[in-house]
OpenMM code with the backbone's topology and positions (N, CA, C; nanometers):
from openmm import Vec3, app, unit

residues = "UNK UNK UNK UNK UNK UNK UNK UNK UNK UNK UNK UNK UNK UNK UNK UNK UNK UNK UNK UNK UNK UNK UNK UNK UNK UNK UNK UNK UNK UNK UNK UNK UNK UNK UNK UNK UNK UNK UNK UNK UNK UNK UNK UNK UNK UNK UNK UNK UNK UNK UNK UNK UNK UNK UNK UNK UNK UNK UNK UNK UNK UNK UNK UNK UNK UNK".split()
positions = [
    Vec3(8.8677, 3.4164, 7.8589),
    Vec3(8.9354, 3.3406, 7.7564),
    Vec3(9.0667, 3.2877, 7.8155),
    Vec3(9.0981, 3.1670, 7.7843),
    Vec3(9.2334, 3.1049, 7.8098),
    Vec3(9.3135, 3.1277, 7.7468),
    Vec3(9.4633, 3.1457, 7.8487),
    Vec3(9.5902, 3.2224, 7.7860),
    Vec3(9.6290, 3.0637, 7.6488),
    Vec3(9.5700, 3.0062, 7.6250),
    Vec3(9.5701, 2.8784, 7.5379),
    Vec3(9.5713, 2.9055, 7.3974),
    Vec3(9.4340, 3.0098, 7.4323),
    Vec3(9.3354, 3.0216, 7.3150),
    Vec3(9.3496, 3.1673, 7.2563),
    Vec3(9.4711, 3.2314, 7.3525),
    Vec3(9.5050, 3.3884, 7.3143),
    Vec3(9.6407, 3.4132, 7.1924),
    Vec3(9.7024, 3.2646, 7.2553),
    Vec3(9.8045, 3.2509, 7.0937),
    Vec3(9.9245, 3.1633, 7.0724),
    Vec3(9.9143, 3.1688, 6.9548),
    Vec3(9.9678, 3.0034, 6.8896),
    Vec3(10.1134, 3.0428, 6.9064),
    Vec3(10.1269, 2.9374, 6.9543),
    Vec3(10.3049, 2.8914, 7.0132),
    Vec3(10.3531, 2.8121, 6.8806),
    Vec3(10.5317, 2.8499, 6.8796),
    Vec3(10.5820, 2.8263, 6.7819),
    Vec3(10.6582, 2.7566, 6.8449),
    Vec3(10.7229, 2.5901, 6.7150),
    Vec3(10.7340, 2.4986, 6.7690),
    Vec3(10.8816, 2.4849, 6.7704),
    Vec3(10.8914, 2.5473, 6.9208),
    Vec3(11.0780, 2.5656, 7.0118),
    Vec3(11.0887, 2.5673, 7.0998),
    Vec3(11.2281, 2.5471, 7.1749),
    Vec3(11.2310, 2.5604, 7.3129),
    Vec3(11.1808, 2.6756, 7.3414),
    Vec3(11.1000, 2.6721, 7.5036),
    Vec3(11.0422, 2.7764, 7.5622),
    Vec3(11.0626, 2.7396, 7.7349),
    Vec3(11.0754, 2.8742, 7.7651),
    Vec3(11.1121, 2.8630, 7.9023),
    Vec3(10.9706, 2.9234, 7.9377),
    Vec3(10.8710, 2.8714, 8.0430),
    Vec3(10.7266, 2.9365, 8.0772),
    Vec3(10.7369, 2.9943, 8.1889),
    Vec3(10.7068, 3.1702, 8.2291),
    Vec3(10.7381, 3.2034, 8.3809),
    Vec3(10.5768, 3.2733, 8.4239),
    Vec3(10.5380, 3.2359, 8.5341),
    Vec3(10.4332, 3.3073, 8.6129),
    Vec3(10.4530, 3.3366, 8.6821),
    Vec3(10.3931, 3.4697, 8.6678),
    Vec3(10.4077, 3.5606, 8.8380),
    Vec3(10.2687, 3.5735, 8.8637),
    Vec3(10.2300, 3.5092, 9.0245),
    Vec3(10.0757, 3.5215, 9.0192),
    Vec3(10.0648, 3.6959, 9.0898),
    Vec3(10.1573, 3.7444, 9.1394),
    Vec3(10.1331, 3.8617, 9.1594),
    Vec3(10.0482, 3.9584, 9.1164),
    Vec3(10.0662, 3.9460, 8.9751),
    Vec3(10.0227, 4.0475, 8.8403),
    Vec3(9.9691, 3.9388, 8.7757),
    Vec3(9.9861, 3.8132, 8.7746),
    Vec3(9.8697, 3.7095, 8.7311),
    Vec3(9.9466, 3.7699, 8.5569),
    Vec3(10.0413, 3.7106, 8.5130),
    Vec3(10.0843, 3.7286, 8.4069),
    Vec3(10.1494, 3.6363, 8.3890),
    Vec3(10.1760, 3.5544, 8.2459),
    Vec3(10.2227, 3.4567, 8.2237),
    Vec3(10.3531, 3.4944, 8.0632),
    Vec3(10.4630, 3.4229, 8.1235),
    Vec3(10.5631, 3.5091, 8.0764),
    Vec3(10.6905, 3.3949, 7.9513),
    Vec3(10.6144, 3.3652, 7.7579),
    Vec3(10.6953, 3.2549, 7.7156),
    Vec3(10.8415, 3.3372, 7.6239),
    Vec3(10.9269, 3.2837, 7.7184),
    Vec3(11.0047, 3.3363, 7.6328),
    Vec3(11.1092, 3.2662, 7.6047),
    Vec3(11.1398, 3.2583, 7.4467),
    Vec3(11.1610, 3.1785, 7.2910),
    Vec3(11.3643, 3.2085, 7.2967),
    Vec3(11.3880, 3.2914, 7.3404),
    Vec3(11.5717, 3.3027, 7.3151),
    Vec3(11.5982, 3.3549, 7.4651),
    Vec3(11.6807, 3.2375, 7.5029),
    Vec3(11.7252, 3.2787, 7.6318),
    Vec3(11.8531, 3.3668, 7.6481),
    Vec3(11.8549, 3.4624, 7.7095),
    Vec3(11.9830, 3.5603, 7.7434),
    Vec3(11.9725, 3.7217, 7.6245),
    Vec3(11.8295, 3.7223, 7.5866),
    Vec3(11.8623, 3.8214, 7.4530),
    Vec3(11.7581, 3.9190, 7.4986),
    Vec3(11.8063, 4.0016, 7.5238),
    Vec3(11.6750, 4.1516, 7.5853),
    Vec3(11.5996, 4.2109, 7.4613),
    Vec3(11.5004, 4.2422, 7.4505),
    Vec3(11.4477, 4.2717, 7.3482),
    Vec3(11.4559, 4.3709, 7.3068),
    Vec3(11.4112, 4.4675, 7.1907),
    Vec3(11.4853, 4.5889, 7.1311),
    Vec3(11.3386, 4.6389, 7.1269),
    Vec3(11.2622, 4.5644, 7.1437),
    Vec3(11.1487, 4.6754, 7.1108),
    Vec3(11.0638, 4.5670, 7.1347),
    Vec3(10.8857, 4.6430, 7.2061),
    Vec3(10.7826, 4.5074, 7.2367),
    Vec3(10.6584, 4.5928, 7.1369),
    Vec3(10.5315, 4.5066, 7.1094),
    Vec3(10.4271, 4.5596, 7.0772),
    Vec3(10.3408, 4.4899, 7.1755),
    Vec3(10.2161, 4.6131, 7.1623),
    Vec3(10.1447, 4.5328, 7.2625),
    Vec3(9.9797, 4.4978, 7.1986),
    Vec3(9.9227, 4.4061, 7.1836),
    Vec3(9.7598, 4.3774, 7.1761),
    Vec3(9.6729, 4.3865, 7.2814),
    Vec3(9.6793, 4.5252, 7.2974),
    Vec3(9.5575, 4.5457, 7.4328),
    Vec3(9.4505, 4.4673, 7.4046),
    Vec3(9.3457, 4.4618, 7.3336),
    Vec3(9.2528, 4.4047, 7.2755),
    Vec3(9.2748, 4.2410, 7.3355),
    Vec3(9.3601, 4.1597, 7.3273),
    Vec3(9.3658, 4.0537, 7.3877),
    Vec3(9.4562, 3.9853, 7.4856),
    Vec3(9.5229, 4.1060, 7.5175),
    Vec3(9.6111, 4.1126, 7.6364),
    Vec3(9.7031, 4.0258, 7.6049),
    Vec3(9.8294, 4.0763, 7.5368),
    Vec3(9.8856, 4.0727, 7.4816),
    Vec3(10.0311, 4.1762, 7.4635),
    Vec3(10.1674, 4.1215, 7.5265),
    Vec3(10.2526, 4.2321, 7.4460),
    Vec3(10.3428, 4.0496, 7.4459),
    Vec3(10.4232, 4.1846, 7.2895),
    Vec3(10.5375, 4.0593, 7.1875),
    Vec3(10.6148, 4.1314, 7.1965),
    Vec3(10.7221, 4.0783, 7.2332),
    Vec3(10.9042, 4.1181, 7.2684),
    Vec3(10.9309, 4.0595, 7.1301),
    Vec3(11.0320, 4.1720, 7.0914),
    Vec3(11.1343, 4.1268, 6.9564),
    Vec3(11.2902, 4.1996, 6.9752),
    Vec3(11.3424, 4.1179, 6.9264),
    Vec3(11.4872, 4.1347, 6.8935),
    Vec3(11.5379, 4.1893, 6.7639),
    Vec3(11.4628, 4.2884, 6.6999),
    Vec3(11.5039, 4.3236, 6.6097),
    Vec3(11.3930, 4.2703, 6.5284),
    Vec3(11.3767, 4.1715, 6.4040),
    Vec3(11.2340, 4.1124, 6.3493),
    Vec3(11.2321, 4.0036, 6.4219),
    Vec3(11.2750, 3.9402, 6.5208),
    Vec3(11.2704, 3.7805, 6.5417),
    Vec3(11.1779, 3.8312, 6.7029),
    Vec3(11.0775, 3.7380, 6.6929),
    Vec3(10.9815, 3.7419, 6.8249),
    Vec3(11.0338, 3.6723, 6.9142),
    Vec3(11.1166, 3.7234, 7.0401),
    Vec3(11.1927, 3.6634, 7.1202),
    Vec3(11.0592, 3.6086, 7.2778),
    Vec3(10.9404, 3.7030, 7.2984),
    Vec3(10.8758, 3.6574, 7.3956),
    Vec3(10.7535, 3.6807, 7.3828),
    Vec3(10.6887, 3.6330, 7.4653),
    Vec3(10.5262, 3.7135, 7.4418),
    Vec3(10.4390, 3.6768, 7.6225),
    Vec3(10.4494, 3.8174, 7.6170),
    Vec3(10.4035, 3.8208, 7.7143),
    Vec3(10.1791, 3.8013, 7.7934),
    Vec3(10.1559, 3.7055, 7.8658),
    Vec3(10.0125, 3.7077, 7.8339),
    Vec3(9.9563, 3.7863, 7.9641),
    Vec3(9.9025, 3.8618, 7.9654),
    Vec3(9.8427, 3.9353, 8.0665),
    Vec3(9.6845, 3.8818, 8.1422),
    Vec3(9.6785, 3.9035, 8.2711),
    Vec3(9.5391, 3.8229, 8.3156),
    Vec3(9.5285, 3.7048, 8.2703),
    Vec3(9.6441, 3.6306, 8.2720),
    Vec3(9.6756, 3.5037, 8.2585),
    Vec3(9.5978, 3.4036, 8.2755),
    Vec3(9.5033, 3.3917, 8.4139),
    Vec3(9.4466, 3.3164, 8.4611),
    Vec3(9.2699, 3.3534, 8.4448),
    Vec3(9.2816, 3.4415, 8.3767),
    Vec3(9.1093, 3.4650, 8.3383),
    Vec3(9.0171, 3.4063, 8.2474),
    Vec3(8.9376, 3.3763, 8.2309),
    Vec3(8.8084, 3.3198, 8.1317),
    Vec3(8.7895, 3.3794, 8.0793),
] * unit.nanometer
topology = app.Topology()
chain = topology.addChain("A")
for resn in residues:
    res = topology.addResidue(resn, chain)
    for name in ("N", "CA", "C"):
        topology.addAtom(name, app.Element.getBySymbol(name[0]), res)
């Protein structure tokens, strides 16, 4: 499945980072703000950075897989 089709982007600036290392693809929504806490969606590879309630990143794992 495409990191496309794994989840809907909200409509803001975004800074996009890949590391093909770990083949992880990295959008994150507030620049300079560390997150306070992440969840993660193993199930679709998946963890969400938040700042408290506000979803500051989301991280996509196996980025580059089908």
């Amino acid at each position: 499945m495409l990191a496309a089709e794994r989840v809907e982007l909200p409509v803001l600036p975004v800074r996009i980072e890949y590391d093909a290392d770990v083949d992880t693809l990295y959008l994150c929504f507030k620049e300079g703000v560390a997150p306070t806490h992440s969840e993660d969606d193993a199930e679709n590879g998946l963890v969400y950075d938040y700042r408290g309630k506000e979803l500051i990143g989301i991280e996509i794992l196996d980025a580059s897989q089908e």
